[in-house]
C-alpha atoms as one frame of an Amber mdcrd trajectory, in Angstrom:
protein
   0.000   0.000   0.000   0.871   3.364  -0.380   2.001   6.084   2.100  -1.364
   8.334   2.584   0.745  10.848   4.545   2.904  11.557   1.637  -0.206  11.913
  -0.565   1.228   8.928  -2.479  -1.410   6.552  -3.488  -1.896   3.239  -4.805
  -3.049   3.188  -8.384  -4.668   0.710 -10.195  -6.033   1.003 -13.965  -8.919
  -0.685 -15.858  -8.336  -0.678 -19.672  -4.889  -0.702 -21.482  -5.849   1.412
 -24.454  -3.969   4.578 -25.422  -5.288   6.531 -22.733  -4.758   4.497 -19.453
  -0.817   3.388 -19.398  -0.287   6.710 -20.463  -1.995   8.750 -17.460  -0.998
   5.739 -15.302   2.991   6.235 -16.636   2.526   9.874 -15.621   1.076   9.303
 -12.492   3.817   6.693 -11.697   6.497   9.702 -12.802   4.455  11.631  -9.810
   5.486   9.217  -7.520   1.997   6.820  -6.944   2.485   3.345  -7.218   1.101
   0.886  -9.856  -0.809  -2.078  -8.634  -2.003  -3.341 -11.679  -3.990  -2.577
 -15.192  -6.241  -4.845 -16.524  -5.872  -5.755 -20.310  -7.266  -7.919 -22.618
  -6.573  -8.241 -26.384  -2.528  -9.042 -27.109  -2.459  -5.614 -28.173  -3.133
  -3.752 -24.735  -1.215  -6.362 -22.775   1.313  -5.319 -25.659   0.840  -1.809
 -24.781   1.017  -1.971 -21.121   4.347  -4.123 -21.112   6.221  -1.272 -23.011
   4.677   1.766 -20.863   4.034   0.158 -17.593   6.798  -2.416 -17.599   6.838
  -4.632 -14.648   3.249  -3.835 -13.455   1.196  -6.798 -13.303  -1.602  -7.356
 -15.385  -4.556  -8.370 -13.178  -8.430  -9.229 -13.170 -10.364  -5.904 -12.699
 -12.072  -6.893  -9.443  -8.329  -7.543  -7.498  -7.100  -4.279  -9.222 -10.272
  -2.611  -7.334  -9.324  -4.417  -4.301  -5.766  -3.209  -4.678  -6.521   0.241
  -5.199  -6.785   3.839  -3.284  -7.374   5.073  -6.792  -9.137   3.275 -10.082
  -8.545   5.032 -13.035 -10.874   3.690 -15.722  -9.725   4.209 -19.156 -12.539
   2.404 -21.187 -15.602   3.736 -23.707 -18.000   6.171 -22.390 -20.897   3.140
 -23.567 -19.220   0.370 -20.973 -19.481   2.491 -17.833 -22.594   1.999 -16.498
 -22.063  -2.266 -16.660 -18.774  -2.196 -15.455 -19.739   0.116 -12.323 -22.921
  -1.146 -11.455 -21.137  -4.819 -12.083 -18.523  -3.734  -9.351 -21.256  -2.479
  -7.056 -23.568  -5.599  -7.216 -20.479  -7.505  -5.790 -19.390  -5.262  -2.975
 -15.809  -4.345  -4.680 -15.832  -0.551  -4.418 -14.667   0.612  -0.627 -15.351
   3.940   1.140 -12.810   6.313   0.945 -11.713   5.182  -2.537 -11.283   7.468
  -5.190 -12.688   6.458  -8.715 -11.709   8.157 -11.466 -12.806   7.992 -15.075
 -11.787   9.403 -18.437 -14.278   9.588 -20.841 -15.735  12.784 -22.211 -19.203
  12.466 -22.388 -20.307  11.075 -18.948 -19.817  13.258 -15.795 -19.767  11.813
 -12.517 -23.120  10.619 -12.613 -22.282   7.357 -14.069 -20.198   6.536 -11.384
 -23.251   6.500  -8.570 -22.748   2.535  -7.670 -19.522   3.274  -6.704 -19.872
   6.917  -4.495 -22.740   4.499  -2.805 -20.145   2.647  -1.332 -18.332   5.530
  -0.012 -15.879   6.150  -2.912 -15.245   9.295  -4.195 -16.210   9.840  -7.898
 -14.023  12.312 -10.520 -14.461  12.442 -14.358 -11.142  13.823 -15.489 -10.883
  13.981 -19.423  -7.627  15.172 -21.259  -8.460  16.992 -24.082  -6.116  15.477
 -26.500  -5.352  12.183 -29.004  -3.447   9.443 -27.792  -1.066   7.439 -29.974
  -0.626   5.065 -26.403   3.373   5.743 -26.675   5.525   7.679 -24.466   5.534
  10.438 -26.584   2.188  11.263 -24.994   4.016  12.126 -22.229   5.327  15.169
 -23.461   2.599  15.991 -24.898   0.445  16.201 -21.412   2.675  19.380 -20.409
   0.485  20.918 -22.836  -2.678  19.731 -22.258  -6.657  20.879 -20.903  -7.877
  18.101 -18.531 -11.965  18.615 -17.656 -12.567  17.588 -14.169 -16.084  17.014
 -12.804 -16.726  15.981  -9.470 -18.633  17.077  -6.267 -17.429  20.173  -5.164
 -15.460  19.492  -1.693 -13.526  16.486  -3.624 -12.948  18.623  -6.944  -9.073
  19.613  -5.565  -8.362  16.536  -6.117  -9.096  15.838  -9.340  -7.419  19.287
  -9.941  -3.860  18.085  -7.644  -4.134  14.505  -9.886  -4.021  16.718 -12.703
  -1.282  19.118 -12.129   0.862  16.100 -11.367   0.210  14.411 -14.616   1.688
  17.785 -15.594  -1.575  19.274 -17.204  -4.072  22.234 -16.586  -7.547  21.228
 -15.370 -10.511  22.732 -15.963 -13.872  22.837 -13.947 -16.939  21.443 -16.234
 -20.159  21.086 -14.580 -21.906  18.007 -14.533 -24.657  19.175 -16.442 -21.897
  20.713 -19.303 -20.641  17.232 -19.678 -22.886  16.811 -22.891 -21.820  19.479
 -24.608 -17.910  19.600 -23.947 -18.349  16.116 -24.900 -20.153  18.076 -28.875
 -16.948  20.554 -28.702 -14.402  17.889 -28.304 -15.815  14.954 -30.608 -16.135
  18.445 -33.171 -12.698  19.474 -32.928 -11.207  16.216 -33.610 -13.271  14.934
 -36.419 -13.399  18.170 -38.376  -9.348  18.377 -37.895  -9.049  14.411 -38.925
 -11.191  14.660 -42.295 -10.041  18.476 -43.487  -6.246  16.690 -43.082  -7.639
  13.703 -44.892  -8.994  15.664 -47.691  -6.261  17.930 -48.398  -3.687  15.074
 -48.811  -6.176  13.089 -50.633  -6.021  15.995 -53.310  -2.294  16.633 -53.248
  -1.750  13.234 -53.511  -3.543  12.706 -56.271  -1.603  15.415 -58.369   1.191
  13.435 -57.163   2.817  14.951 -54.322   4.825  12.387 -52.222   4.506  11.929
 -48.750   1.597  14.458 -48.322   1.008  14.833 -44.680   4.673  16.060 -44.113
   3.855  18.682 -46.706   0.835  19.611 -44.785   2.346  19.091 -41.395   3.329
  22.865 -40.913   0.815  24.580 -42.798  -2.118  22.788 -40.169   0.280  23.253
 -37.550   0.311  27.001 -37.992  -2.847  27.877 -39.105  -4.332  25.741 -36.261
  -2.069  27.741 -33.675  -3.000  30.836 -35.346  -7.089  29.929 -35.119  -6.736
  29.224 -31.462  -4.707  32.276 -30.455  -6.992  34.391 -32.035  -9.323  32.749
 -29.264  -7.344  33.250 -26.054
């Protein structure tokens, strides 16, 4: 277990996508301990050997037993199974603090578990993932949203700041539509990318995301600033 008076906690993770071992690597550079991620396919167990090496890859109900703080990295649409699931067996414990990372759902969907006495956080980094460690770098510059009940939102906000981002307050009932912005912003960058190499490459210019790469670059920079 961890040492509570140092603030250090122990962390365990449920999914091994490109968003958990990379929040769980930073929060291991913060100095919280791993207990264990959960991971399926060959590909996550893949991933988590090369960003979480040595950190055992467990069942999700030890990793809960394990835990001072599950971080659940898994689609927005298998919440509500997985917590209720935990909750019908008596696996969440007071005093725990559940955290999850998907953008559409605030803390609401974590109810089964803050009826057991843990404390729920939605805390979504508002950036893509390639699930290497170059994500780690790329955190320094990132907006996390953090929802939660107001006398456990610090927190979320401290988890944050350690993982070396900014957070951001979002209210439980503005879940929905951060959710709209972010989904927005992502897609419309993807296919407008897509779209202008499609063209280029089709009057034959090689390799045509590199020749894009610092036009979007700086016209995206320049688009934001203009909204600071």
């Amino acid at each position: 277990m961890s040492d509570q008076r140092a603030g250090r906690l122990g962390v365990g993770v449920i999914g091994a996508g490109h968003v958990g071992p990379v929040l769980a690597s930073a929060l291991a550079g913060a100095g919280h301990a791993l207990v264990g991620i959960s991971a399926v396919s060959e590909a996550s167990r893949d991933r988590a050997e090369t960003m979480l090496p040595g950190v055992p890859v467990l069942e999700i109900p030890e990793i809960v037993e394990r835990s001072e703080l599950v971080l659940i990295a898994i689609p927005d649409a298998e919440l509500p199974a997985l917590v209720s699931g935990l909750a019908a067996t008596g696996t969440w414990r007071p005093g725990q603090i559940v955290v999850h990372t998907a953008p559409d759902s605030g803390v609401g969907v974590l109810e089964p578990a803050q009826r057991a006495g843990s404390i729920p956080l939605a805390i979504h980094p508002a950036m893509s993932f390639t699930g290497t460690s170059l994500d780690l770098t790329r955190l320094a510059e990132t907006f996390f949203a953090v929802t939660g009940p107001s006398p456990v939102l610090p927190i979320g906000q401290a988890l944050v700041v350690e993982m070396g981002g900014e957070p951001v307050v979002i209210a439980e009932d503005d879940r929905a539509a951060y959710a709209e912005a972010i989904e927005t912003a992502r897609v419309f960058s993807r296919s407008i990318v897509e779209q202008a190499s499609g063209i280029l490459q089709g009057i034959g210019v090689e390799h045509p995301g590199a020749y894009l790469s610092s036009l979007v670059r700086s016209a995206v920079e320049d688009a934001l600033s203009a909204e600071r």
